[in-house]
Each structure stands twice: as structure tokens, then as C-alpha cells.
N, C-alpha and C positions, 0 to 999 in steps of 0.2 A: 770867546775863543774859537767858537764854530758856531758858522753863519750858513746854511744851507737855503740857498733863493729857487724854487719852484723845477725842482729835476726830475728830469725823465729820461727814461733808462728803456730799451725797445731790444728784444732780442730777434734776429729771425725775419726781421720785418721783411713784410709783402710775400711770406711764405704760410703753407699752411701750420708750421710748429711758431707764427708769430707768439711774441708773448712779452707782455707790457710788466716789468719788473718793478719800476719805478712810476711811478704815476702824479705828476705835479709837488711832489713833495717838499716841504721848506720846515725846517727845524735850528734853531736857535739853541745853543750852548754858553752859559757862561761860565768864565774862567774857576777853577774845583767846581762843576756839577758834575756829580756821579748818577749818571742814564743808564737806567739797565732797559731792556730793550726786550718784546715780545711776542710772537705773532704766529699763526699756523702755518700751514703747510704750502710756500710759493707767498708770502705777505712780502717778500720783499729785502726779508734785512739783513743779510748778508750780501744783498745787492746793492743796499746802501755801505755796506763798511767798506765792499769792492772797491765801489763809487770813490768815498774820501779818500780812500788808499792810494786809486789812480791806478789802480789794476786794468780796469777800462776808463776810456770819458764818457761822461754822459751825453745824450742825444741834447740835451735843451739847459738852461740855470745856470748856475753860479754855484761856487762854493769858495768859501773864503775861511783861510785859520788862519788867526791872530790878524786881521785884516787886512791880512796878504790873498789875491784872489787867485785859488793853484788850479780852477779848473779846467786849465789847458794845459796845465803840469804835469810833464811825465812820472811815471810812479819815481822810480830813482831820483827824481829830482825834490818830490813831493816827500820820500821817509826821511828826510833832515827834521822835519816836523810833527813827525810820528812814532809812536811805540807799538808796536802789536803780537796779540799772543793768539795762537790759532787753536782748534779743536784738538788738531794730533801731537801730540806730543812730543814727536819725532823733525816736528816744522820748527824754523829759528831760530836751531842751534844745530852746530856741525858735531857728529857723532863720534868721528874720531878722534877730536881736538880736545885738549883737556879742558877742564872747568877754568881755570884760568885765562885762559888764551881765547876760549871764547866769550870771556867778561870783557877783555883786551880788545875784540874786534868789537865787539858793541860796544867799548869805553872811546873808540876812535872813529867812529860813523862820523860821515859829514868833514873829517878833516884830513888837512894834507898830509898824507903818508911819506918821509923818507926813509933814509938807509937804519937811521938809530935801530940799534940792537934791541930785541926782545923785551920784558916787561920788569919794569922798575921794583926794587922793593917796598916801595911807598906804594905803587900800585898794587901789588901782590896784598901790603897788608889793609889799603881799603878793601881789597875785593876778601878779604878775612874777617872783614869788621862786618860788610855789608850781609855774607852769608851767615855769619852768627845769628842776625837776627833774624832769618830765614825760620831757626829751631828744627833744625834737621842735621842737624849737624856736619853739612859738607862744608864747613869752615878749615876744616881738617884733612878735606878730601880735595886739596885744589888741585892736584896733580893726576884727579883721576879721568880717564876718559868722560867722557857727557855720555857715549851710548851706555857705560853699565850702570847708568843712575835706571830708578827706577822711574812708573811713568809719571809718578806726583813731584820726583827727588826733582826729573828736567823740567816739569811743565813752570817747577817755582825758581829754576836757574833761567829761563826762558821768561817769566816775568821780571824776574831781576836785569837781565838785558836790557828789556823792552824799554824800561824805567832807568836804569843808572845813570843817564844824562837826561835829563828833565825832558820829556817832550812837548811838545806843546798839544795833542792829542792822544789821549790810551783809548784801543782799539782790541775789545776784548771779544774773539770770535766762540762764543762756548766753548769754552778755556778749560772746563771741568767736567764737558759731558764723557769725554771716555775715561774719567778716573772713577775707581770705586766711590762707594757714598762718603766714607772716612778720607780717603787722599782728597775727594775732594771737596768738602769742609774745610779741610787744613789749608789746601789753595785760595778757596775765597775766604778763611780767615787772615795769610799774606796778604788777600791781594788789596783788602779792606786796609789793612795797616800801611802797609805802602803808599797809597791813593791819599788815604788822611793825613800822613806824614809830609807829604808834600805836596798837597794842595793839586793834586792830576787832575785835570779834566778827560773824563773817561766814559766812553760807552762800552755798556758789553750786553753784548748779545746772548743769552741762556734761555734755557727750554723749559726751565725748571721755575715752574707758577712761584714757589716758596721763596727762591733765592730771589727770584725777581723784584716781589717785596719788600724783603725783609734788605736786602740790599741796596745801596745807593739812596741819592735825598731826591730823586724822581724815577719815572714809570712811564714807558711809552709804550703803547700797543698798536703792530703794525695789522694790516689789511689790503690786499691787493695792491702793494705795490701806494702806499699811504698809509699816514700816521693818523688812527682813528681816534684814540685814547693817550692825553698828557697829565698823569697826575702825580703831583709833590705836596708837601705841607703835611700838615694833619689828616688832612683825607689819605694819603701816601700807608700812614704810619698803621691806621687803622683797618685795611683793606683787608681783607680773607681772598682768599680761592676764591670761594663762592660767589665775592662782590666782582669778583675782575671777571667769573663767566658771566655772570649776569649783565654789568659794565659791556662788556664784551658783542651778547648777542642786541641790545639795545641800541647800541654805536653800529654795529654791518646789518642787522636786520638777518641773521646768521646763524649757526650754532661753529662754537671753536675745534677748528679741523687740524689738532697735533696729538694725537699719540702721545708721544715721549711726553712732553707738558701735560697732559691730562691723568697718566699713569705717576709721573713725580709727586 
């Protein structure tokens, strides 16, 4: 589902603030793998989600989803084939538009818009069905604005977006780091139900050692701009903290440089 052939990403070049974000990197996806994603401080991977996004192009490689090759794909061209959920909670949904109308505008990405009037009652009561099982109860609440939810209430209408038309990529940018510990449990217990319900191929990027693990049926750890650590299976399952610094300084020859992850 995602093919990544040898990228590199160069910020700054031939200046003294140069800085190599991406560094040869090639990573392979198959269709439902759930990738959570890891790495210190400047390793890269938010450079990579950039990357598949089409935020920017990359200086070098290939990138291919669903064996279409979009690396010269403008972003707008390229989100027909993606879903994504960012750190602020405030990004991917329009604040003053109600809950509805903005399930309506992600329920219509990628298609021809004409005059037809407003949102169907068939659509109103999927989009009734699908927040039920959110378990927060804004099934009830479709008529209310998006900014008075709270920031757990948007960030799981914002993953409801991302996902209501299957994408062919879920692109999860620490999705949970500004929610409390409790709001966000509750997110990546949605977001885990979602993903397995319909088979998403999904990366997400989190800071938090614990969720890393304990989440998704693989583990990549990034490093300068490269992927130094891929681990799934049983080794996945059974890993500690402990093993991924240790994993960690043995793979860069290093000690792991994040804060936030070290402190979670």
C-alpha cells in the first residue's frame, strides 16, 4: 500500500542552517499494517509524513501508494489518497461549522461538487451511526459547532473525517500528545478500533515509548533522518522501554535524545 524507494529531504542546502532531514530512506507498507513510529529530537519523522503528504517534494526517490507513483504529486492532488490527523487539535476541522457539515465536507473530498442542496437525511443519520460509536456522545450533538467540543471531543470528530471514506494511507501526526493522559487513551482507544475495523493502513507518529508498543503490529525507530529499528511479531509484543533504549543506543551508537518520550 506504501512503497518508499531511497528519499531524501535537504533543508537550507549550501547554507550554514543546512540540514539533512531525510537521509536515503526506503520503507515498505503492506495493506492494514499499523506503524507507529519513533525517534528523538530532529530523527526525521515528521519529515517523512511531510514527505507522503506532499507538503513538500523530496530532493531524490520515489514514493508510491497503492502503486500509483505520487512523488511529483502535488499535496492536493495527492490527499484523494490520504487521511490525516495532526497534533493540534484545532487543525482538520473548521471551527465554526457544525459537526455535521464538517463530516459532509470530508464525506465529499476528491468529488464533483454541484448545486444539490445541503446534507441528505441518510447522510445525517450515517454520520449518527458512525459518531455513536465514537462513545462520547456527539451523536446527539450534530448541530453543534466543532470549536465548543472539547480537545479529545474534536481530535475524535477529526479522526472520524480522516477515515469516513477509506483512504488508502492513515497518517497520524501525534494525534494525542496535547490531550490529557485520560482524553488521550480514549483517542487511541478510537483510533485502534477504527484502524481494525477497516483494515487502514496507518502510520502514526507518537513520542510516547508506551503507546508505541503497545500499539500497532509494528515499530520503527527513526535516526537522523533514517530508519534504524523495524520491529513486528513477537519480538514487537514482548519489548519494554528498557529494550527499545537499549535496541536504540546499539542501532546509532548514541544515547536517545527526546524528552517528551523519555519522561512518558
Amino acid at each position: 500500500m506504501l512503497e518508499v524507494k531511497n528519499i531524501y529531504k535537504t533543508f537550507n542546502a549550501g547554507t550554514v542552517n543546512e540540514k539533512t532531514a531525510l537521509n536515503g530512506l526506503s520503507l515498505k507498507l503492506n495493506e492494514g499494517d499499523f506503524v507507529t513510529v519513533i525517534g528523538g529530537n530532529g530523527a526525521g519523522k515528521s519529515t517523512l509524513l511531510n514527505a507522503l503528504a506532499g507538503v513538500w517534494l523530496v530532493d531524490e526517490g520515489e514514493i508510491f501508494i497503492d502503486d500509483i507513483n505520487v512523488t511529483k504529486m502535488p499535496e492536493h492532488k495527492r490527499a484523494k489518497f490520504l487521511g490525516r490527523v495532526f497534533q493540534d487539535p484545532m487543525m482538520g476541522t473548521a471551527a465554526t461549522m457544525e459537526i455535521d457539515e464538517n463530516l459532509a465536507l470530508a464525506s465529499r473530498r476528491g468529488k464533483l461538487r454541484g448545486l444539490r442542496g445541503g446534507i441528505s437525511k441518510a447522510e445525517k443519520e450515517e454520520y449518527r451511526e458512525r459518531l455513536a460509536e465514537l462513545g462520547l456522545g456527539l451523536e446527539d450533538r450534530l448541530s453543534s459547532k466543532v470549536g465548543l467540543l472539547s480537545g479529545g471531543q474534536r481530535q475524535a470528530v477529526t479522526l472520524l473525517m480522516a477515515t469516513l471514506k477509506k483512504p488508502k494511507l492513515l497518517l497520524l501526526d501525534e494525534h494525542t500528545a496535547a490531550l490529557d493522559p485520560k482524553t488521550a487513551a480514549k483517542v487511541l482507544e478510537t483510533t485502534n478500533k477504527i484502524v481494525t475495523e477497516h483494515n487502514l493502513t496507518t502510520l502514526m507518529i507518537t513520542h510516547n515509548m508506551k503507546d508505541a508498543i503497545s500499539n500497532g503490529n509494528r515499530l520503527i525507530m527513526m535516526n537522523s533522518g533514517n530508519i534504524i529499528l523495524d520491529i513486528s511479531g513477537e519480538e514487537k509484543k514482548k519489548l519494554t522501554v528498557d529494550d527499545l533504549l537499549q535496541k536504540f543506543a546499539q542501532a546509532s551508537g548514541e544515547g536517545f535524545d527526546n524528552d517528551r518520550a523519555l519522561l512518558s
